[in-house]
mmCIF file of the N, C-alpha and C atoms, coordinates in Angstrom:
data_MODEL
# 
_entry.id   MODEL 
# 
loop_
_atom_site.group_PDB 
_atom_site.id 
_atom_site.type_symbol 
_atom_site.label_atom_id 
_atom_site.label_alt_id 
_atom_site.label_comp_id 
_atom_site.label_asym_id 
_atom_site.label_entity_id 
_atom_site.label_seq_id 
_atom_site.pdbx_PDB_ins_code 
_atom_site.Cartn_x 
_atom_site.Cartn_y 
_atom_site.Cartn_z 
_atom_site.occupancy 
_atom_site.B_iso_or_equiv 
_atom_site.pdbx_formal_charge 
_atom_site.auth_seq_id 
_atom_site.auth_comp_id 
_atom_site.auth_asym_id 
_atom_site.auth_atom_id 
_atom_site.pdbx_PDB_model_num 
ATOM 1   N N  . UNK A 1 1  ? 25.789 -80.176 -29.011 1.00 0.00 ? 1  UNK A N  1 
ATOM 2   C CA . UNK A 1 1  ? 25.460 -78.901 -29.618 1.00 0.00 ? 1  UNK A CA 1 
ATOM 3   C C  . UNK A 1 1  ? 26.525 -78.567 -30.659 1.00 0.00 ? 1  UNK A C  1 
ATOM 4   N N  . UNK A 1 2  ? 26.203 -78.373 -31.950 1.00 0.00 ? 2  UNK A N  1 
ATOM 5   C CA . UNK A 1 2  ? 26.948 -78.121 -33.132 1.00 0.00 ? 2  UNK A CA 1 
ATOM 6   C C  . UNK A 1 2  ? 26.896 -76.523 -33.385 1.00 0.00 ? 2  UNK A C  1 
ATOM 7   N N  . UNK A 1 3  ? 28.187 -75.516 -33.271 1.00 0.00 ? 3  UNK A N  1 
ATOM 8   C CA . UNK A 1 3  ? 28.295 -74.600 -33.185 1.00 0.00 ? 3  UNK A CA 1 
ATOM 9   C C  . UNK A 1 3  ? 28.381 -74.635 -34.209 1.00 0.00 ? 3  UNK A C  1 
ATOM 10  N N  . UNK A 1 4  ? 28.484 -73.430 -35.698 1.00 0.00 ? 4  UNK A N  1 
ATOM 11  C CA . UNK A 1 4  ? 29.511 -73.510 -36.589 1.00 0.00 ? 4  UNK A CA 1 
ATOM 12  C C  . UNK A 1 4  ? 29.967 -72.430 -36.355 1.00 0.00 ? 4  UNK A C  1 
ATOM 13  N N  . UNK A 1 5  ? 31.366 -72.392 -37.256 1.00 0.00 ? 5  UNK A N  1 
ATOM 14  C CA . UNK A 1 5  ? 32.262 -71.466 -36.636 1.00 0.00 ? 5  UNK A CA 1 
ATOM 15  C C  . UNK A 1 5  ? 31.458 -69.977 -37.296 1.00 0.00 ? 5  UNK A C  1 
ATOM 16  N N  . UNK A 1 6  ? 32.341 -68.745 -36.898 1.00 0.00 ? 6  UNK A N  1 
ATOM 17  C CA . UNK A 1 6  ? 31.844 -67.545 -37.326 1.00 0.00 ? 6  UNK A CA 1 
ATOM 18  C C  . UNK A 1 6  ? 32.088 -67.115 -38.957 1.00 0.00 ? 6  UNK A C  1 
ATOM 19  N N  . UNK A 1 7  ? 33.005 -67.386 -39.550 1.00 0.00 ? 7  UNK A N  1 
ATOM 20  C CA . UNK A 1 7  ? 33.846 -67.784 -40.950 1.00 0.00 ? 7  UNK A CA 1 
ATOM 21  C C  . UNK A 1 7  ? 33.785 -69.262 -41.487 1.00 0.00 ? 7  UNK A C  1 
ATOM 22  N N  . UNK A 1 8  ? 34.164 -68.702 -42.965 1.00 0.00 ? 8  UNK A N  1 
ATOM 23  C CA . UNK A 1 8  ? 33.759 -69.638 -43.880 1.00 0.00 ? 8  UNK A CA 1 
ATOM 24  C C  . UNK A 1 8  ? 35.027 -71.127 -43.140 1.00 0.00 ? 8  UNK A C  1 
ATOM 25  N N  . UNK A 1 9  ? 34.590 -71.996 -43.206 1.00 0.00 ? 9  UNK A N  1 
ATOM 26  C CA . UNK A 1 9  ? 35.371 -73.535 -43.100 1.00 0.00 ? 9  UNK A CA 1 
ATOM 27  C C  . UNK A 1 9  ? 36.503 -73.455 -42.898 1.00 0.00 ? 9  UNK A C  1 
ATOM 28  N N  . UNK A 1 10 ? 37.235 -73.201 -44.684 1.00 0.00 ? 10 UNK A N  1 
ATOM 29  C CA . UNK A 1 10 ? 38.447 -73.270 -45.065 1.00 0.00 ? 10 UNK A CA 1 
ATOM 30  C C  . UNK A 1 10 ? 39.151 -72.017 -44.093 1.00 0.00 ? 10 UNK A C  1 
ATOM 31  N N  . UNK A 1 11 ? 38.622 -70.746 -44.192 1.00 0.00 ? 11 UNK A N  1 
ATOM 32  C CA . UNK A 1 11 ? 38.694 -69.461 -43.314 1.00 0.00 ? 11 UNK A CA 1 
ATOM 33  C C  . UNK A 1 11 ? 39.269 -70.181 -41.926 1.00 0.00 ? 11 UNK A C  1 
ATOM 34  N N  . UNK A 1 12 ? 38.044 -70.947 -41.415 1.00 0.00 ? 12 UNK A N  1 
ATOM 35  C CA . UNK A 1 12 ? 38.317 -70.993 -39.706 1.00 0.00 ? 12 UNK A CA 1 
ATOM 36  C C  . UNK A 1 12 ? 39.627 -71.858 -39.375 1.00 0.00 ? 12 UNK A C  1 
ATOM 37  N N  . UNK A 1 13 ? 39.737 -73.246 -40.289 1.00 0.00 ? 13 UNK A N  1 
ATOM 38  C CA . UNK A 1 13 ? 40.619 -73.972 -40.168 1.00 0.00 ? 13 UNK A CA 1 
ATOM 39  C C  . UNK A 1 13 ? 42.344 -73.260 -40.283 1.00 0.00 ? 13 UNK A C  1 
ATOM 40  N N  . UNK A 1 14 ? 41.811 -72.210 -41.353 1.00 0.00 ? 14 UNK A N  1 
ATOM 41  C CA . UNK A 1 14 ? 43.352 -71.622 -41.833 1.00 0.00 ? 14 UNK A CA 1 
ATOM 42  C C  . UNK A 1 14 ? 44.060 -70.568 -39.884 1.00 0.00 ? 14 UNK A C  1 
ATOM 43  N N  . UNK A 1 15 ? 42.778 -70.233 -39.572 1.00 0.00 ? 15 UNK A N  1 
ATOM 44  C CA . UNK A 1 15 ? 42.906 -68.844 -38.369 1.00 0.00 ? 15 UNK A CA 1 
ATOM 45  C C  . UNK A 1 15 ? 43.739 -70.386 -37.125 1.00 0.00 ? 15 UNK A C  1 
ATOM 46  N N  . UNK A 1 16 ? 42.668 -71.317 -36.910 1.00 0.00 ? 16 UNK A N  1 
ATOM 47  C CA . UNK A 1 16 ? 43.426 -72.175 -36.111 1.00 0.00 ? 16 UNK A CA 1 
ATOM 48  C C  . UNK A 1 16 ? 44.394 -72.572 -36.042 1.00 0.00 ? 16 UNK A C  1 
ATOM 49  N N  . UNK A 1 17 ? 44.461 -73.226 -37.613 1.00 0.00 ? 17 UNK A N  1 
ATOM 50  C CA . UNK A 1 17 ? 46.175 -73.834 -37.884 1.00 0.00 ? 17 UNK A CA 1 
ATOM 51  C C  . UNK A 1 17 ? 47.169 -72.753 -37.918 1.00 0.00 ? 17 UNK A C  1 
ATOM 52  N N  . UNK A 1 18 ? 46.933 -71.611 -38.040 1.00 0.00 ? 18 UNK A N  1 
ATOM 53  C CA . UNK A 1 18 ? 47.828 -70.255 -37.847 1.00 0.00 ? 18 UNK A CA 1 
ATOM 54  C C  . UNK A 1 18 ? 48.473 -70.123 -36.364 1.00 0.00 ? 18 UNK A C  1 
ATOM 55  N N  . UNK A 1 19 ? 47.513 -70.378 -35.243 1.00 0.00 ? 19 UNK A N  1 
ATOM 56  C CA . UNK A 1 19 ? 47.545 -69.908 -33.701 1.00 0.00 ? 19 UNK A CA 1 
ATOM 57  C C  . UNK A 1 19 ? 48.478 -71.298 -33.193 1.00 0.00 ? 19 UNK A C  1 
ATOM 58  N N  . UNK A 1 20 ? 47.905 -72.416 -34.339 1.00 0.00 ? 20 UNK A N  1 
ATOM 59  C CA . UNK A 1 20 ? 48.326 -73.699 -33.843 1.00 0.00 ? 20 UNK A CA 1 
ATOM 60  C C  . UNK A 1 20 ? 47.318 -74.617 -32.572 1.00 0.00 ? 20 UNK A C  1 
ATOM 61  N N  . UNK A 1 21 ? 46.741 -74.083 -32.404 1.00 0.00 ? 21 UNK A N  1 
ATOM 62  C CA . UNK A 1 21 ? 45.253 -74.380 -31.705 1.00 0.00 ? 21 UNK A CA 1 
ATOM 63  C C  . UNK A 1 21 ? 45.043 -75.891 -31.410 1.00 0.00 ? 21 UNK A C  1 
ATOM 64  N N  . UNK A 1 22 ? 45.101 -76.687 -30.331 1.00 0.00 ? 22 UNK A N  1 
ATOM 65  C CA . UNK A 1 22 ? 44.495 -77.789 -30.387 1.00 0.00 ? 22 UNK A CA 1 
ATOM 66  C C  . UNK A 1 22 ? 42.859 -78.340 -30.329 1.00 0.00 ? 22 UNK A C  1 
ATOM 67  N N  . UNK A 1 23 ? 42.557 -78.904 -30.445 1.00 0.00 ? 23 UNK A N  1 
ATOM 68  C CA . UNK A 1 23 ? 41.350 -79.512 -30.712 1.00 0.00 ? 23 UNK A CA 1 
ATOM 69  C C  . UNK A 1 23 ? 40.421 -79.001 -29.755 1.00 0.00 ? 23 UNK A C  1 
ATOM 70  N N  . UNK A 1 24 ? 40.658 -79.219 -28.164 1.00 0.00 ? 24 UNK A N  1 
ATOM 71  C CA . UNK A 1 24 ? 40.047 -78.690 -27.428 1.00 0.00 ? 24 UNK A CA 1 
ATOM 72  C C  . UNK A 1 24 ? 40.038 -77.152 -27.538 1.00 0.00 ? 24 UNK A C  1 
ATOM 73  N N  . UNK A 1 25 ? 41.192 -76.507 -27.762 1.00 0.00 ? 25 UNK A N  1 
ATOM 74  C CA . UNK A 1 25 ? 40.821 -75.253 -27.851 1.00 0.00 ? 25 UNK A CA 1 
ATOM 75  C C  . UNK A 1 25 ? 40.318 -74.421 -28.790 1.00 0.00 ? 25 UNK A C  1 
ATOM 76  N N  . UNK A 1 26 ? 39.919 -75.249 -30.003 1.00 0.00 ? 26 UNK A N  1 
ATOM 77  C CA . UNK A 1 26 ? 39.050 -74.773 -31.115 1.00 0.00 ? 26 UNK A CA 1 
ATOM 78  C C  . UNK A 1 26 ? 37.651 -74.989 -30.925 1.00 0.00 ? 26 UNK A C  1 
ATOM 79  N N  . UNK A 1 27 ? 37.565 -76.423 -30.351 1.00 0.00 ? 27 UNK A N  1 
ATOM 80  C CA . UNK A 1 27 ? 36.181 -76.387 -29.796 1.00 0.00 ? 27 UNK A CA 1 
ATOM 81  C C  . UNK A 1 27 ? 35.522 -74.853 -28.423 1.00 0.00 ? 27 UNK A C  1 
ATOM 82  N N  . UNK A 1 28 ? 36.733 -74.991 -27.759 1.00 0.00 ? 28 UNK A N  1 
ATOM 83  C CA . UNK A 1 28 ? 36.176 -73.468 -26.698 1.00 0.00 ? 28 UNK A CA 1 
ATOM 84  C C  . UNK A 1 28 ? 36.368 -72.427 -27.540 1.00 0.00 ? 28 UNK A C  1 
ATOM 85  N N  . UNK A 1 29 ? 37.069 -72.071 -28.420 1.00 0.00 ? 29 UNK A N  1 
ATOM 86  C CA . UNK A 1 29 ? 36.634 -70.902 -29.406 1.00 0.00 ? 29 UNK A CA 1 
ATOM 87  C C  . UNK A 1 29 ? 35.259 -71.118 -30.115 1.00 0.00 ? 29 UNK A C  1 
ATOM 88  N N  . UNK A 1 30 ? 34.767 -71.610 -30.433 1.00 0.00 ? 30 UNK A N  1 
ATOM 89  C CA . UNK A 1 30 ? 33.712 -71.522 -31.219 1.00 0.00 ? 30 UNK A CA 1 
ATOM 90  C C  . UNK A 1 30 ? 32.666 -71.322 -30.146 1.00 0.00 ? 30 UNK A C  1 
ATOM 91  N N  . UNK A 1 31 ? 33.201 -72.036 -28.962 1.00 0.00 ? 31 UNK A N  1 
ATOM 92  C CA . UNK A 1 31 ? 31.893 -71.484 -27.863 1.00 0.00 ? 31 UNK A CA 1 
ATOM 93  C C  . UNK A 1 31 ? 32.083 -70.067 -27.540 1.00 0.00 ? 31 UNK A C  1 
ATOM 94  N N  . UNK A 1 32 ? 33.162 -69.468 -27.152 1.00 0.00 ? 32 UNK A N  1 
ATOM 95  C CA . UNK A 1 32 ? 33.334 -68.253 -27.181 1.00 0.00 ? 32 UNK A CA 1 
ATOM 96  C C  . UNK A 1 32 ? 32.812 -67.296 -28.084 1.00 0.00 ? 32 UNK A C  1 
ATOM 97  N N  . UNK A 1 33 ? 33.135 -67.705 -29.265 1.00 0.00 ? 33 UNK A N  1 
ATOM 98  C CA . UNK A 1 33 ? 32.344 -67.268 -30.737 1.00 0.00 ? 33 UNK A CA 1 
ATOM 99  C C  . UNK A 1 33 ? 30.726 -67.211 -30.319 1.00 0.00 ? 33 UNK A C  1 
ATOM 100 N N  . UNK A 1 34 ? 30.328 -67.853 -29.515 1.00 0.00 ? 34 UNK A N  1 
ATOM 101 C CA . UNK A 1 34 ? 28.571 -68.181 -29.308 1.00 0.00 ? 34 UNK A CA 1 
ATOM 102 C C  . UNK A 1 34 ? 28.243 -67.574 -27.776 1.00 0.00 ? 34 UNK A C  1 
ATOM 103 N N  . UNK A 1 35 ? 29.415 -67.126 -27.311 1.00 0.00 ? 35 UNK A N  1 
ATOM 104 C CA . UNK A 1 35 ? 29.063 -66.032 -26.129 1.00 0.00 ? 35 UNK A CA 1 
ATOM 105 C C  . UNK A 1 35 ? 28.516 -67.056 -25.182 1.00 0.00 ? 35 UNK A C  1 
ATOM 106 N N  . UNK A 1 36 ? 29.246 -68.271 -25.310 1.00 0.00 ? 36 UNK A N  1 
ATOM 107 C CA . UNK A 1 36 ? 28.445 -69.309 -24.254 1.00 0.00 ? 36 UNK A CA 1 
ATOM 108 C C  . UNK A 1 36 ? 28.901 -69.158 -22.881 1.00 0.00 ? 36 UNK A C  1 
ATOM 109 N N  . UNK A 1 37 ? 28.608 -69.355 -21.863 1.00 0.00 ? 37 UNK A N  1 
ATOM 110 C CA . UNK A 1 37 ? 29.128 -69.086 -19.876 1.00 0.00 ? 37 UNK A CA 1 
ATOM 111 C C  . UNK A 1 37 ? 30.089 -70.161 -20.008 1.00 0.00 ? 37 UNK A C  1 
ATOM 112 N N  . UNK A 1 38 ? 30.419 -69.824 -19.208 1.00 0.00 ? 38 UNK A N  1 
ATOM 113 C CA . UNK A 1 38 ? 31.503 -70.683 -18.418 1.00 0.00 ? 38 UNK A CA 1 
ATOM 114 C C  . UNK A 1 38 ? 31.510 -72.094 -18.333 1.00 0.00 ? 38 UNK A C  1 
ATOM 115 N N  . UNK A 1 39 ? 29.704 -72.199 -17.331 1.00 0.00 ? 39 UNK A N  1 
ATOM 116 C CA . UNK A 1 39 ? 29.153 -73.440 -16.858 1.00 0.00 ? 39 UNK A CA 1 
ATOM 117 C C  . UNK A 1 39 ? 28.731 -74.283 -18.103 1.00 0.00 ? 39 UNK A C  1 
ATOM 118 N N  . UNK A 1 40 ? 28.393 -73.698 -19.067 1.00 0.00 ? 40 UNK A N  1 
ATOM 119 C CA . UNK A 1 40 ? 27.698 -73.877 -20.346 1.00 0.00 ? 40 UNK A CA 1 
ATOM 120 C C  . UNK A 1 40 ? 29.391 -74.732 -20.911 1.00 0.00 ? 40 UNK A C  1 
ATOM 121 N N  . UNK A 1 41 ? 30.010 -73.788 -20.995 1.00 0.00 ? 41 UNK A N  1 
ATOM 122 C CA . UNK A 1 41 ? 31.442 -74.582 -21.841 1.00 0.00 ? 41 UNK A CA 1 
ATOM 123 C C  . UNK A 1 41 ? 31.302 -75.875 -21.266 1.00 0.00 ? 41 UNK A C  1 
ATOM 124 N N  . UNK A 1 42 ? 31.913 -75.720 -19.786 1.00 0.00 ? 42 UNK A N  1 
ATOM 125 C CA . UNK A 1 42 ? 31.888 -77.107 -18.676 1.00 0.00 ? 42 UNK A CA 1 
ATOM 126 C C  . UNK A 1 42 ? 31.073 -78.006 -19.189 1.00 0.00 ? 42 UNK A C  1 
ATOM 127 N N  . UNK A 1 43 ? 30.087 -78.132 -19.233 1.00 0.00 ? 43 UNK A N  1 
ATOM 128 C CA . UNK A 1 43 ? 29.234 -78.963 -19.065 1.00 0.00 ? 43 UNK A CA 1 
ATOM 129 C C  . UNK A 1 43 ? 29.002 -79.094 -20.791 1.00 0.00 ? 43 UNK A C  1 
ATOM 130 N N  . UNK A 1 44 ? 29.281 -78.693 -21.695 1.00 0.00 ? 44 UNK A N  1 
ATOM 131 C CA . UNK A 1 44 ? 29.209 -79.063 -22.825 1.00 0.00 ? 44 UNK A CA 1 
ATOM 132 C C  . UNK A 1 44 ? 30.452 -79.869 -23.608 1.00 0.00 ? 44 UNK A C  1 
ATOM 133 N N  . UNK A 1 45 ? 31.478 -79.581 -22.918 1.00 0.00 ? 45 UNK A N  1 
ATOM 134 C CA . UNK A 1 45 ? 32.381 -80.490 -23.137 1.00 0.00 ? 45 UNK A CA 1 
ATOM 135 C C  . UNK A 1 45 ? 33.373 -81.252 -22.230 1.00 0.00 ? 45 UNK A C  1 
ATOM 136 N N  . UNK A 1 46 ? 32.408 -81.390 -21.274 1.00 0.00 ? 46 UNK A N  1 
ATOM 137 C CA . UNK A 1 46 ? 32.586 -82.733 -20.138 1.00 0.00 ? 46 UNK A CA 1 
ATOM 138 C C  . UNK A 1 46 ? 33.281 -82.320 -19.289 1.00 0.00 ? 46 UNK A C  1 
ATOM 139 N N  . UNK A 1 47 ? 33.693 -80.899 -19.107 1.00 0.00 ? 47 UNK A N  1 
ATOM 140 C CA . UNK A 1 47 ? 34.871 -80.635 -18.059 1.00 0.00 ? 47 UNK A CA 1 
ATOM 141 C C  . UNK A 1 47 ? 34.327 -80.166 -16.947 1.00 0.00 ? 47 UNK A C  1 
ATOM 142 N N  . UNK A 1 48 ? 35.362 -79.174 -15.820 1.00 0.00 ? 48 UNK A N  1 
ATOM 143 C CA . UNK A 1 48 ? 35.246 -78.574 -14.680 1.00 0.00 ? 48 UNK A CA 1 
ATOM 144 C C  . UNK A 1 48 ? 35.574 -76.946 -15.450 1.00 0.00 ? 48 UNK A C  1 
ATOM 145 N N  . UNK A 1 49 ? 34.541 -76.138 -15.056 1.00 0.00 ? 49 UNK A N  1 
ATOM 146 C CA . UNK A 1 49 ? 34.789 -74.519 -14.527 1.00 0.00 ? 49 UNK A CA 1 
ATOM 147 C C  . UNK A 1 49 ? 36.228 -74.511 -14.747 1.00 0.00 ? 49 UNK A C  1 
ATOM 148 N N  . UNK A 1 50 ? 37.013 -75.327 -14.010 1.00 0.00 ? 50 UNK A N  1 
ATOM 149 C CA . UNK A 1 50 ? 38.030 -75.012 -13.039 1.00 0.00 ? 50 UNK A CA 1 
ATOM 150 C C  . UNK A 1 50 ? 38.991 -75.253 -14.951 1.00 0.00 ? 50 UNK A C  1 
ATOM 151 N N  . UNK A 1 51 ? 38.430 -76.257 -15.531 1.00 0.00 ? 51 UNK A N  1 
ATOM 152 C CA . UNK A 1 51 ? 39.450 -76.929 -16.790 1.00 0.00 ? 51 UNK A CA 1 
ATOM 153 C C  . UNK A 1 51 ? 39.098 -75.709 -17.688 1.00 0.00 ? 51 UNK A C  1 
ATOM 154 N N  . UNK A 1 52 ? 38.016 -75.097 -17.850 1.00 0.00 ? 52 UNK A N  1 
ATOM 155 C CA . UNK A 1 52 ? 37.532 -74.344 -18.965 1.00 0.00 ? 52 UNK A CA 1 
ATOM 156 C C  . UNK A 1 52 ? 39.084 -73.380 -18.489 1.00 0.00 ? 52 UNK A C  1 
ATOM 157 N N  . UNK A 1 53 ? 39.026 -72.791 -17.367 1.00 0.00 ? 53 UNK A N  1 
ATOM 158 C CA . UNK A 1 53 ? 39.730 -71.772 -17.065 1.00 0.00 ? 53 UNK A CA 1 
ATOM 159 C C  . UNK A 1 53 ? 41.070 -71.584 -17.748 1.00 0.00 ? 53 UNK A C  1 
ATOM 160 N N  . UNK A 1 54 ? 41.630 -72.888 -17.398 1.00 0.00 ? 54 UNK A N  1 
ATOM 161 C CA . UNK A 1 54 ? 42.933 -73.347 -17.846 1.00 0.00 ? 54 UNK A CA 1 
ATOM 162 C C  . UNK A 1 54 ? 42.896 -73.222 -19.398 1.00 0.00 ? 54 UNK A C  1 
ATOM 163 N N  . UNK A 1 55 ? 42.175 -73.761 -20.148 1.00 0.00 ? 55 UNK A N  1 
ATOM 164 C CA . UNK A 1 55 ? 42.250 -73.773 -21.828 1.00 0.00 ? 55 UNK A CA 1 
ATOM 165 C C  . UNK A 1 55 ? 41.581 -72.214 -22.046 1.00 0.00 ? 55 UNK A C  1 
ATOM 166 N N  . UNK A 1 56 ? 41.700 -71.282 -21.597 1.00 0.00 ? 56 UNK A N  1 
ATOM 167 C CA . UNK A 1 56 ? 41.171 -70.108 -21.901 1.00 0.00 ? 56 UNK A CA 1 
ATOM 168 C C  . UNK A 1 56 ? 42.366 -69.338 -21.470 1.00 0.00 ? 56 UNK A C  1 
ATOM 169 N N  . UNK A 1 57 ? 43.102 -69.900 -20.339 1.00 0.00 ? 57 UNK A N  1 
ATOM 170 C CA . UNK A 1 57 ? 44.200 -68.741 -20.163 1.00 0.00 ? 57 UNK A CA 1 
ATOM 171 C C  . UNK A 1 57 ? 45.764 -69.399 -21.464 1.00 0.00 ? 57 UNK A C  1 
ATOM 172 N N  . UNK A 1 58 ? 45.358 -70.404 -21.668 1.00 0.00 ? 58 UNK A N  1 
ATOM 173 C CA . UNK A 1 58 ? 46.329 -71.305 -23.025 1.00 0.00 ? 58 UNK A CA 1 
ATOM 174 C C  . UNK A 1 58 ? 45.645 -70.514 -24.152 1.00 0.00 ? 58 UNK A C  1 
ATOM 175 N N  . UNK A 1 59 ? 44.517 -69.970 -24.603 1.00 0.00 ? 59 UNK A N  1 
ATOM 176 C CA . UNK A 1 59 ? 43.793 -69.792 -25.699 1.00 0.00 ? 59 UNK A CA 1 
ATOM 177 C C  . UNK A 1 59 ? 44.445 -68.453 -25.949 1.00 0.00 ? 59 UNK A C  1 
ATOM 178 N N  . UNK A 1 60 ? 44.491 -67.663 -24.506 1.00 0.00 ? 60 UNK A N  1 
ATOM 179 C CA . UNK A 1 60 ? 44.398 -66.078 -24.518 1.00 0.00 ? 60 UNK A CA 1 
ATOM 180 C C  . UNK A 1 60 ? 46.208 -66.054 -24.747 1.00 0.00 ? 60 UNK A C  1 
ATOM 181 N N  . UNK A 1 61 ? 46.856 -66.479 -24.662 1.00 0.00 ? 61 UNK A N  1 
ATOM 182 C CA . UNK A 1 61 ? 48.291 -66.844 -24.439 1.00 0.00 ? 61 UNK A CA 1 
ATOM 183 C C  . UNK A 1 61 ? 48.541 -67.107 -26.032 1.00 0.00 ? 61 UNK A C  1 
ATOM 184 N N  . UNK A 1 62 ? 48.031 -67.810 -26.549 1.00 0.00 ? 62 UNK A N  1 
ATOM 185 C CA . UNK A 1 62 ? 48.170 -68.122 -27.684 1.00 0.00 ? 62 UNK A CA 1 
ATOM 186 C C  . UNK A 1 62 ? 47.868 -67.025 -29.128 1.00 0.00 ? 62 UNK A C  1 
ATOM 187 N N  . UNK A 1 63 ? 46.911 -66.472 -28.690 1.00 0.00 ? 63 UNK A N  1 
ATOM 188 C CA . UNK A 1 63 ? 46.659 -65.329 -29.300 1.00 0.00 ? 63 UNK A CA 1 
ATOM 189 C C  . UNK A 1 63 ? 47.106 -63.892 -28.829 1.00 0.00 ? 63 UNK A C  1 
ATOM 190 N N  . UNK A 1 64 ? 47.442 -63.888 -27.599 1.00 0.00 ? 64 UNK A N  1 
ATOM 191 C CA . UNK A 1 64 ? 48.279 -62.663 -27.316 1.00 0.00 ? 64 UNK A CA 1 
ATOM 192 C C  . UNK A 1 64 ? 46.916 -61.688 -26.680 1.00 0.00 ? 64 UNK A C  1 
ATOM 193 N N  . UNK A 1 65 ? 46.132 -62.063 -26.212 1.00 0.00 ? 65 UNK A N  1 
ATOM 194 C CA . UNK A 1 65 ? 44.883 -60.999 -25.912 1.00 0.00 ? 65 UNK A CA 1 
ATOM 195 C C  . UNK A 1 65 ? 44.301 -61.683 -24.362 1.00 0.00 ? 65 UNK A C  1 
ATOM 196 N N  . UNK A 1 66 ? 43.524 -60.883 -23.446 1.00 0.00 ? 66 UNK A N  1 
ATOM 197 C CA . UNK A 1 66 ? 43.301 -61.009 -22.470 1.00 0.00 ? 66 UNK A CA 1 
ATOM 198 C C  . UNK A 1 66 ? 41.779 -61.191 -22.050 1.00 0.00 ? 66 UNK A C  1 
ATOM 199 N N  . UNK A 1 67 ? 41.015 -61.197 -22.643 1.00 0.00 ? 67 UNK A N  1 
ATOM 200 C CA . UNK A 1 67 ? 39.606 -60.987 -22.375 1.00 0.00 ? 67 UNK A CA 1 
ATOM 201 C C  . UNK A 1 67 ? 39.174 -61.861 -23.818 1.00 0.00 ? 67 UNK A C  1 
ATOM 202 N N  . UNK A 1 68 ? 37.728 -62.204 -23.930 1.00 0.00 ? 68 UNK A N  1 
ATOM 203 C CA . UNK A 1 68 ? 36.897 -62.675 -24.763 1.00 0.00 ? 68 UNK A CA 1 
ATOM 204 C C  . UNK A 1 68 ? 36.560 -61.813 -26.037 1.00 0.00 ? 68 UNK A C  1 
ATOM 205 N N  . UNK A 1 69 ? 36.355 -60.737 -25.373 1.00 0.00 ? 69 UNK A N  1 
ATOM 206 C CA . UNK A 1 69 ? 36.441 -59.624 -26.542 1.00 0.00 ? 69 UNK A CA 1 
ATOM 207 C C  . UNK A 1 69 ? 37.763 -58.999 -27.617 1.00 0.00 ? 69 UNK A C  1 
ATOM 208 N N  . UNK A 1 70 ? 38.677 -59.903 -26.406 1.00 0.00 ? 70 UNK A N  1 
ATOM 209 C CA . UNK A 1 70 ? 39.781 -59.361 -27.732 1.00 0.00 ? 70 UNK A CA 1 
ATOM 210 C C  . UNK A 1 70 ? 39.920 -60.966 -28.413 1.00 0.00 ? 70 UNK A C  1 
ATOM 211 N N  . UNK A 1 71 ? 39.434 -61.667 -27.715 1.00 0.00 ? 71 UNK A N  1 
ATOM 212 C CA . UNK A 1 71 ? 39.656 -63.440 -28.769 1.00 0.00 ? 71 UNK A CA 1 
ATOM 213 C C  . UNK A 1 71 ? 38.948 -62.674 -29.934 1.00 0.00 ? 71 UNK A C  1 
ATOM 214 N N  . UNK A 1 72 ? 37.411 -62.225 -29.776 1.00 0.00 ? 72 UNK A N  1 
ATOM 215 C CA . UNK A 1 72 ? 36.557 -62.028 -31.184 1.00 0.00 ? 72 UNK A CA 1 
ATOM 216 C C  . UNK A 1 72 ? 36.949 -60.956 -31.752 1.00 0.00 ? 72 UNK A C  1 
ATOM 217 N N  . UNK A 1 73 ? 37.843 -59.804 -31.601 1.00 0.00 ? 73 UNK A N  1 
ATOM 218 C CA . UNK A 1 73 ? 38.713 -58.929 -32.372 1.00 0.00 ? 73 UNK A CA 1 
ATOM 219 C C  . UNK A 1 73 ? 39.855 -59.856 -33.003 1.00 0.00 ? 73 UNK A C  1 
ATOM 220 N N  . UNK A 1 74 ? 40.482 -60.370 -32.239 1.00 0.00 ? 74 UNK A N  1 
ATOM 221 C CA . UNK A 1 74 ? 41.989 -61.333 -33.221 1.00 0.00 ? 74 UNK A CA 1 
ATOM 222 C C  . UNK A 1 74 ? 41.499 -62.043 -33.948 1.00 0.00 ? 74 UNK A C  1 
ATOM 223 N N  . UNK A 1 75 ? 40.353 -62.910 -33.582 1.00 0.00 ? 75 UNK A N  1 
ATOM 224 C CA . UNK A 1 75 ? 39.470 -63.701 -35.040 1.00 0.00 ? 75 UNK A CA 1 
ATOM 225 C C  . UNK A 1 75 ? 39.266 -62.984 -36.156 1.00 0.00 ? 75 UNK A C  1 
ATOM 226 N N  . UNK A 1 76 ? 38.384 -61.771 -35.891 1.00 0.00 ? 76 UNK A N  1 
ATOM 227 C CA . UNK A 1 76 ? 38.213 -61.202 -37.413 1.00 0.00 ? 76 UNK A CA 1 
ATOM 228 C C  . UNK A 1 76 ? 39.761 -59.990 -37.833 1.00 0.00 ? 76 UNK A C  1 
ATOM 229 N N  . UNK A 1 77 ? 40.393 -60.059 -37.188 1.00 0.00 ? 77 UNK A N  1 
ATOM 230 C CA . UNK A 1 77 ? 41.590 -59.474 -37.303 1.00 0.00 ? 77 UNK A CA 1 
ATOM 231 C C  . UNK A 1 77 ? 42.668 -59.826 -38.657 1.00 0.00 ? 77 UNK A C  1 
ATOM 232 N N  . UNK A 1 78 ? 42.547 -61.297 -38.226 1.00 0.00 ? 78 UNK A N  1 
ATOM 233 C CA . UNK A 1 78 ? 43.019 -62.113 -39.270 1.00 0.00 ? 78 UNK A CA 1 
ATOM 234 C C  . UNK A 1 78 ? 42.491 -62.372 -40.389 1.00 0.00 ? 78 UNK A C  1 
# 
């Protein structure tokens, strides 16, 4: 499943390389961006519930915000 991001290309790449973001965790942003579940992440990019968890509390850490709703506020923030 090919998400695209919420912003233009150059836009999304610049917000990532800003946070410093690795690969996996740009891919779970863009699912986040798409309001996808949990199980949905899991299973879309080969992991466990249990792994999504982990790269979401690294994601939220990274951006300084606690919930999903503040990931999609710090995205267009920037």
């Amino acid at each position: 499943m090919a998400i695209s991001p919420p912003v233009p290309e150059n836009k999304w790449s610049q917000l990532c390389d800003m946070f410093r973001l690795s690969p996996r965790e740009r891919q779970l942003l863009r699912l986040i961006m798409a309001d996808a579940p949990d199980a949905f992440m899991a299973e879309n990019l080969g992991l466990s519930v249990h792994t999504i968890h982990t790269y979401m509390d690294r994601l939220y850490r990274k951006l300084g915000v606690n919930s999903r709703c503040q990931v999609v506020l710090c995205l267009f923030a920037n």
